[in-house]
N, C-alpha and C positions, 0 to 999 in steps of 0.2 A: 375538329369535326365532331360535331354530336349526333343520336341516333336515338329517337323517340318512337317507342311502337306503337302502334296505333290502338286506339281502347278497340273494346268489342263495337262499341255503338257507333268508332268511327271508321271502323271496317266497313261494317255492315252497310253504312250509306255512302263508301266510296265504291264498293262494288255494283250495288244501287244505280250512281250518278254515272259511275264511268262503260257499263253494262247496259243499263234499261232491265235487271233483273230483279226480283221480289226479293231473294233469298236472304238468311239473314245467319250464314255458316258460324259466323264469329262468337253468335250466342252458345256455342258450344268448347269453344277454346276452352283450355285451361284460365282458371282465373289468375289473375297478378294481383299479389298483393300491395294495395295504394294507400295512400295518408289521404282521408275527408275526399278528394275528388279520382274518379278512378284513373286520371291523365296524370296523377301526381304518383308515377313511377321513377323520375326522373332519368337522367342521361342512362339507354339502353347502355348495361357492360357486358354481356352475353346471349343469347338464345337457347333454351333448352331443348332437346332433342324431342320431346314431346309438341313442344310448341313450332319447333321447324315441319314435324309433320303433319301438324294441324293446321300449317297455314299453306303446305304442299297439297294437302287433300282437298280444301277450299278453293286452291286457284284452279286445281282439275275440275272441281263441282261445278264453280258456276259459268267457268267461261263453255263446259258442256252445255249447260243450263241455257245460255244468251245464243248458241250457236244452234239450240235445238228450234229458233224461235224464224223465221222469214223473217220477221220485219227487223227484230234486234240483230238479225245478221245483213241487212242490208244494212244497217246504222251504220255497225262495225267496219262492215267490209264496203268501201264507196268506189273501187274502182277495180279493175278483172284487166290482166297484163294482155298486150297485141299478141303478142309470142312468148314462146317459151324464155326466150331471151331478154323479153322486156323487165329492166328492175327497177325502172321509173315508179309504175303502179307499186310495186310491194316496197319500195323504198317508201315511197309517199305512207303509206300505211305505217309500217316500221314509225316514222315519227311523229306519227300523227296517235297513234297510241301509246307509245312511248312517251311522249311529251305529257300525256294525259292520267297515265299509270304513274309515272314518277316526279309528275306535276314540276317538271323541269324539263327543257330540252334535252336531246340526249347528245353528247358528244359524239366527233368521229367515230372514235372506239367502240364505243358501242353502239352506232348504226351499222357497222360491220358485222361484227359478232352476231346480231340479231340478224340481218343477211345472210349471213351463214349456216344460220338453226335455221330460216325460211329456206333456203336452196336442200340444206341437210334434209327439211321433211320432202320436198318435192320431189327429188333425186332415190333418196337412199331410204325414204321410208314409203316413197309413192302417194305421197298425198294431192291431191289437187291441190288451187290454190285458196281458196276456201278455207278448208281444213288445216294447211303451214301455216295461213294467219293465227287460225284458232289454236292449232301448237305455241305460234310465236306469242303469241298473248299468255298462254299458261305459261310460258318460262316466264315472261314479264312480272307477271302476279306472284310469281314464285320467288321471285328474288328480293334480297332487303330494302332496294332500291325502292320498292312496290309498300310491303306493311310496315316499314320501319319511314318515320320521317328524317333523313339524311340531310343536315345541313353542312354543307359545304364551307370550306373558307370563302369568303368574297373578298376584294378587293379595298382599298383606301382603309377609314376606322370602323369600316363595318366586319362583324366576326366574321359573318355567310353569306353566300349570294343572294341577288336581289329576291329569287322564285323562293329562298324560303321564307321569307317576310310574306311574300303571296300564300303562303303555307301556315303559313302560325297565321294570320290573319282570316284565314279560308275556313282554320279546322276550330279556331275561336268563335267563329259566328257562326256557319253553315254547317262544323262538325260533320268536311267531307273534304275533298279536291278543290283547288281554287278551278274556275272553267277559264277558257282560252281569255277572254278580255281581263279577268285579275293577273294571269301569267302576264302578256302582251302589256298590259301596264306595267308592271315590274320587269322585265326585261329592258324597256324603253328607258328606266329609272327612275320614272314618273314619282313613284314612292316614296324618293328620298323626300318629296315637300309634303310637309306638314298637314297642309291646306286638299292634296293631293288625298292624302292618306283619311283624312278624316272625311272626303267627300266619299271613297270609294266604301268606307267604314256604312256609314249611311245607306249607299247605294244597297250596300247586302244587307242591312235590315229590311228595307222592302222586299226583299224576296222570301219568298215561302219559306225556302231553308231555315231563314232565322230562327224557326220558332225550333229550329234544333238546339237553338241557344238558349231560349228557356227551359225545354224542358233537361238539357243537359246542365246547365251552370245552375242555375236555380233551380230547376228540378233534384240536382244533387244536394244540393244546397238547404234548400227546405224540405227536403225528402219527398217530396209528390211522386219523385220516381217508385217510390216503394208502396204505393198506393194499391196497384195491384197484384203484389203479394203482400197485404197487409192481410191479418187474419182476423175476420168478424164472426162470432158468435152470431149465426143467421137466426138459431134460433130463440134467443133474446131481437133481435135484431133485424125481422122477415124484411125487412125495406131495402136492406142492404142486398143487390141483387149485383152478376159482373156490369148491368147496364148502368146501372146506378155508381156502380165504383169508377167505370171509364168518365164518367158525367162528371164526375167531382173531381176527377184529373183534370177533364177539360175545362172544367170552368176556374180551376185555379190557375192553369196554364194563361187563361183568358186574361184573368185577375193580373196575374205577373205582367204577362206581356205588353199592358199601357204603361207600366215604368221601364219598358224598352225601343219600345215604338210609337208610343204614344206621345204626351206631354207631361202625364203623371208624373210629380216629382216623388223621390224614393222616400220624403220624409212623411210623404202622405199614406206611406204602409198599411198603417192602424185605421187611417179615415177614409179610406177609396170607398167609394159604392161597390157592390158586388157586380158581376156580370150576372144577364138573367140567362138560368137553362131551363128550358121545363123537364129534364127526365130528374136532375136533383128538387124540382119544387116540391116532389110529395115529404122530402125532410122536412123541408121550412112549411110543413101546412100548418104544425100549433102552433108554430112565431103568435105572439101577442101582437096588435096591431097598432101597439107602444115601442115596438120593439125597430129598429132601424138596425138591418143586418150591415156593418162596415167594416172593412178593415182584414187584414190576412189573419188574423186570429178566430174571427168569425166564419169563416170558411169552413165547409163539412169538413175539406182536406184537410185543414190541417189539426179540426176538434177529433176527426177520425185517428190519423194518424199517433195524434199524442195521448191515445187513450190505451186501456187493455182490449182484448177481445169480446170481453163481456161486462167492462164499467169503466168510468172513466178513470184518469190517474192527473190530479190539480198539477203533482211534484212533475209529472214527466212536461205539463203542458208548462209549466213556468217556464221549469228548464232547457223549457226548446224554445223560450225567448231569450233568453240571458243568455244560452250558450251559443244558441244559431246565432241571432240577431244581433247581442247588444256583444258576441267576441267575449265574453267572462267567463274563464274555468272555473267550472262550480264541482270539480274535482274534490272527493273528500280527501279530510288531513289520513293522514296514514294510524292504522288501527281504530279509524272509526268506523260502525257497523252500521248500516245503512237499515237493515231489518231489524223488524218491530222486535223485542223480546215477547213472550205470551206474558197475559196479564191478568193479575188478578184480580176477579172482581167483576163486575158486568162487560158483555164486549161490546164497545164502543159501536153504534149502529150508523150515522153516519159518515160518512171521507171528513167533513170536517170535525167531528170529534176523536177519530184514527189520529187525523194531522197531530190534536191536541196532547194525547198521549206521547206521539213518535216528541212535539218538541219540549216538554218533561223534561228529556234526555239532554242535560248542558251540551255532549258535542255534537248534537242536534241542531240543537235552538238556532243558533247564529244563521246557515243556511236559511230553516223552515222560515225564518223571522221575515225571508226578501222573500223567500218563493209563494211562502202559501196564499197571502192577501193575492196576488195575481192570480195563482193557480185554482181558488177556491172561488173569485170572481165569474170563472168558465163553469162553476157548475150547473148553473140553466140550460146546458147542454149536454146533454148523454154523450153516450161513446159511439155513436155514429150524428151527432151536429147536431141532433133534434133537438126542439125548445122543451122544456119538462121544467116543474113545481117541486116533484116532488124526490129525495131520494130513499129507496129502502121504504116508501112509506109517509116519511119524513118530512117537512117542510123544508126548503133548500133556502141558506141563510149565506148570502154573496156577498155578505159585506167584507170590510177590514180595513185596516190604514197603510197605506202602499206610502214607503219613506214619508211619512210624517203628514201626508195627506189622507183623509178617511173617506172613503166609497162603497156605495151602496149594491153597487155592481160592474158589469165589465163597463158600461157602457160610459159610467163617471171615470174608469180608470183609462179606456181608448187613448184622449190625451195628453194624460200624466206621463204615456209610454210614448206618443209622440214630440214628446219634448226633451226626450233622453238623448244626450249626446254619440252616446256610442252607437245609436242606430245610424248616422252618419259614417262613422270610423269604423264599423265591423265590414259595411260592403265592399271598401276600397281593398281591405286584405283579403276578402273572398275571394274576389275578381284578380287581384295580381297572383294570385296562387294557383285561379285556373289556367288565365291565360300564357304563366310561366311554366304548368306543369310540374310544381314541384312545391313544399312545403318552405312557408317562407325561413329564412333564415337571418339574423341581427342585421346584418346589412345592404337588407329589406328596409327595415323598419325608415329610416329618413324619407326615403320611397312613398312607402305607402302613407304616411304623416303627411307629406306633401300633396299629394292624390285626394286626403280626404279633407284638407283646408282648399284646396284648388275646385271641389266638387261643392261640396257644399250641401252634401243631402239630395241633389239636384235630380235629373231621371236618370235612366241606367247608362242612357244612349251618350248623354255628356260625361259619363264616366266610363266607357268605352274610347271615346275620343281621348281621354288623357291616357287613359291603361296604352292604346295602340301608340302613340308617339311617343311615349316615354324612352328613353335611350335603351335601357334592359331588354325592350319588347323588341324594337328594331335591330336587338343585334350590333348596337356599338360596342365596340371593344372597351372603351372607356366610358364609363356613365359621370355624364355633368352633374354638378351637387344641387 
């Protein structure tokens, strides 16, 4: 039996989903410390006492929160017992929430026990029954059963039962509680077919939730999530306002989202058209009318993100190609110093004559030699997306030779980086490391080689389809070669 606790972000929208409440407690948790995605804490081995009280204090907050409301408390509470004696009505609720909270049916055992804390508040604490529900629901939230994802042994060559396949499938897309018709198909066994599994895969992209999938897997992924504590120098930068920062999340979210839901195949990264927003169009007002904005590199999000607070940085943006996208540790060799020494002599006035100096330095060179041609390509762009000429004053000079091909700017290199193989082969380990929860390890790797010849650069959605039925993801005890 495993025990996975839940992220903050997947707190927050299962109390959300299971509630009808706004509240968002989780953002205050203690943090866990995770590898690249924050679900990649792997197999819970304890609870700290800190953290048992902060997820004690949450389940008193919001089911306070949900019961102060009529209408969230009719949701909750659907039926009011003939008599004192009736445990039809509070039974019916007991599993009607319970199934909901632990996203599993609840056994004998514990529809008892929960009867017992409901009769316990009526009797010995005087509560109506109103209020024993609203008790019985805070124990529920309080318990591991609730913020920890418990998967169970199941039966035949599966590790766990069938509701937590409903569970890694539910918190992998919608990044909350599976709702009754994902249980009720997994209970049935419906899941065990392939055909089954991949239709209901699909079914939850259409729904809203999904886009918790972007902004969580790729959100983490390309960093969009950090968008809004990213730190801009407003005063170099007055454009840059919070409306203007949520607009560029959104429209990268937008951007992402046709390689999930759409038909966008993933190899089309670098060439998609952009989405239109008008509150980001005053960035692109000096766009040249030469200029064809495409591709995730062109994105304010992500020229914003790879820049400093107050100018841009080529090395950070290469580097969040090659390291995000194309999977290359560009980790330096040990005792190499990554900062400039001072230098004598005039100081280098623009980023690409900084670059020219830094690769001078032999244990330099070899890196700057892949990164700068890319990174120095982007500098038509400031450090918040805007099109510019000039830097420092300067004439801005985008050329260089990217592996042995010469380019004049980003727009000759877009291509060159859609034709690199490892932007195929980087997504397939992203994606198996979210939806595993845990950082891949050697025998992974056959896995995810197989995943990224079976995909083929394809959209995200058909790499979802192979991620969910792979033997690892469903919980076989034994994974086929």
């Amino acid at each position: 039996m495993s025990a996975h606790l839940l992220t903050a972000s997947e707190y927050n929208a299962t109390v959300q989903d299971l509630l009808g409440v706004t509240s968002r407690p989780a953002d205050y948790f203690p943090a866990v410390s995770a590898s690249e995605f924050d679900a990649n804490v792997g197999v819970l081995a304890s609870l700290s006492q800190v953290q048992s009280e902060a997820v004690f204090n949450a389940a008193r907050d919001v089911v306070a929160k949900a019961f102060e409301s009529p209408e969230l408390t009719a949701r909750l509470v659907t039926c009011t017992p003939t008599s004192d004696t009736d445990d039809e009505c509070p039974k019916s609720l007991v599993k009607t929430l319970g199934r909901h909270a632990f996203r599993r049916s609840l056994d004998a055992e514990e529809v008892d026990a929960y009867m017992a804390t409901y009769h316990k508040a009526r009797q010995s604490l005087e509560m109506g029954h109103v209020d024993a529900i609203a008790h019985v629901l805070r124990v529920m939230l309080s318990s591991p059963s609730f913020f920890l994802r418990i998967e169970r042994p199941g039966k035949g060559n599966s590790s766990f039962e069938s509701t937590a396949l409903a569970s890694r499938l539910s918190y992998l897309i919608w990044g909350s509680m599976p709702d009754d018709e994902l249980l009720d198909i997994a209970e049935s066994g419906k899941l065990d077919d392939d055909a089954a599994l991949i239709a209901m895969t699909d079914k939850m992209l259409e729904d809203p939730r999904s886009q918790r999938f972007v902004s969580q897997f790729l959100g983490q992924w390309l960093g969009t999530v950090r968008l809004s504590s990213h730190n801009v120098d407003t005063s170099r930068f007055p454009q840059w306002t919070p409306a203007v920062a949520k607009a560029v999340e959104a429209q990268a979210n937008d951007f992402l989202s046709a390689f999930v839901t759409g038909t966008t195949p993933w190899k089309d990264l670098f060439l998609a058209p952009l989405p239109a927003n008008t509150v980001v169009q005053p960035l692109l007002a000096s766009d040249p009318a030469t200029l064809q904005r495409r591709g995730f590199l062109m994105l304010p999000a992500f020229l914003t993100l790879s820049s400093h607070s107050d100018r841009t940085s080529p090395t950070a943006r290469a580097k969040g190609v090659v390291t995000s996208l194309f999977c290359t540790d560009m980790t330096p060799p040990p005792g190499v110093v990554t900062e400039l020494p001072p230098q004598d002599g005039p100081t280098p006035k623009t980023v690409r004559e900084r670059l020219e100096v830094h690769r001078r330095n032999p244990s330099c060179a070899g890196c700057h030699d892949m990164l700068d041609p890319l990174g120095l390509s982007l500098e038509n762009f400031d450090a918040v997306g805007r099109y510019r000429t000039l830097d420092e004053g300067q004439p801005i000079d985008a050329s260089g030779v990217y592996e042995g091909t010469p380019i004049n700017n980003v727009s000759e290199l877009l291509p060159l980086l859609a034709q690199d193989s490892r932007l195929g082969a980087c997504a397939p380990r992203k994606l198996y490391s979210f939806a595993m929860r845990r950082s891949l390890a050697l025998d992974d790797e056959p896995e995810v080689t197989r995943l990224a010849s079976t995909w083929n650069a394809g959209t995200l959605r058909e790499l979802l389809h192979q991620v969910v039925i792979s033997p690892a993801f469903r919980g076989h005890a034994k994974e086929t070669p």
